[in-house]
N, C-alpha and C positions, 0 to 999 in steps of 0.2 A: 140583222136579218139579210142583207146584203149578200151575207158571206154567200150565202144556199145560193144565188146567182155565179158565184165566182167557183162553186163546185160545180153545178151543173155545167157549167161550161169546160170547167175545166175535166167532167167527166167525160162528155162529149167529145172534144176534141181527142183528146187518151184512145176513148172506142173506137173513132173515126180512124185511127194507124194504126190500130192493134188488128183491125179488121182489113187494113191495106195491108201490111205487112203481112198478114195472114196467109194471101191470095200468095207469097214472093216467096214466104219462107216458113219453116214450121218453130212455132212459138208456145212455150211449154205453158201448159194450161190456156191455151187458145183455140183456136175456132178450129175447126177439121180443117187439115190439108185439102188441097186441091187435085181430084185426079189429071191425067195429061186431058190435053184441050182433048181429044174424041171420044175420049171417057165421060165427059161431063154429062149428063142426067137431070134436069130438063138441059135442052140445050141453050136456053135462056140463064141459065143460074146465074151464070157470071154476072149479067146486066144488072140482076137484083142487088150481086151482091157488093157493085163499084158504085151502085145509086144509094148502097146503105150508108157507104163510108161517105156521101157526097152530103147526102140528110144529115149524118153525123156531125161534119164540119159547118155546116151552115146552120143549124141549131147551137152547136158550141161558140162559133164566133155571133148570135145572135145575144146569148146568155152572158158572154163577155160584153158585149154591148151593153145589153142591160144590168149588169154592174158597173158601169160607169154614169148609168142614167137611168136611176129605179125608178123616176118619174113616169117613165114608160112601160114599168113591167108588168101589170095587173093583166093590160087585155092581153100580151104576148104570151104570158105563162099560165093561162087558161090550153091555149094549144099545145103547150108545150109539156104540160100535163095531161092533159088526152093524150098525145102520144106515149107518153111515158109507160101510161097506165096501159095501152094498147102493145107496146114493147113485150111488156108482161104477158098480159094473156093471151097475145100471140105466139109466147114461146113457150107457157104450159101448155098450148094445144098443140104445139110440134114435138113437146117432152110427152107430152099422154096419146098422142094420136098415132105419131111418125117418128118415136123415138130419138129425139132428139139426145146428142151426147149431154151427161151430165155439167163439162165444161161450160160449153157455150150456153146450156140453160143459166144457169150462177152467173157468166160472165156476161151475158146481154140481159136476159129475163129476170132475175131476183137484183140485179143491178141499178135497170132501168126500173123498178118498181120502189128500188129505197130511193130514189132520185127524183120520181114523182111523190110520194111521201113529203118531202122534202120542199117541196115544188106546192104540197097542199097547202101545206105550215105555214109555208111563206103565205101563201093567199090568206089564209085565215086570220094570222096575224094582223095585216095590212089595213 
């Protein structure tokens, strides 16, 4: 059971550069380019989108921890399945609201939801 620890982390961290590299370069079946800085729409975006890759990494090195000490993972991946699950139906409602491309829905939302899945199993198990 374990293992689901050493995937969530190690999904997380994967997202967390797939989503910096994004910002730098274009990445086939990856998150939408970026227009030039006076293009950007909010003019906030960026901030959200350098805090995702930062949540990213700090939940993956989290998840990596707690594969080296499941002792500790029960209260952790209660949150970390809220998020998971929150991942999701935040990106059906940017796919059904505001049109979000079909990539990044697959690659962050149907991703992030087999991973809290994942994330329950382990909890139920336990």
């Amino acid at each position: 059971m374990e293992s689901i620890l050493l995937i969530g982390g190690v999904f997380n961290l994967i997202g967390g550069i797939g989503i910096l590299l994004s910002i730098f370069i274009r990445i086939p079946f990856g998150y939408p380019g970026i227009p030039p800085a006076g293009d950007i729409v909010p003019r906030d975006y960026m901030q959200f989108r350098f805090f995702c890759v930062g949540t990213a990494f700090s939940f993956g090195t989290m998840y990596l921890y707690l594969y080296r000490h499941p002792q500790h993972a029960i209260p952790f991946l209660f949150f970390g399945m809220g998020l998971k699950y929150w991942a999701f139906a935040s990106s059906l409602i940017a796919k059904i609201r505001y049109n979000m491309p079909n990539d990044a829905f697959l690659l962050f939302g149907v991703s992030n939801l087999l991973v809290g899945v994942l994330f329950t199993i382990y909890l139920l198990a336990v």
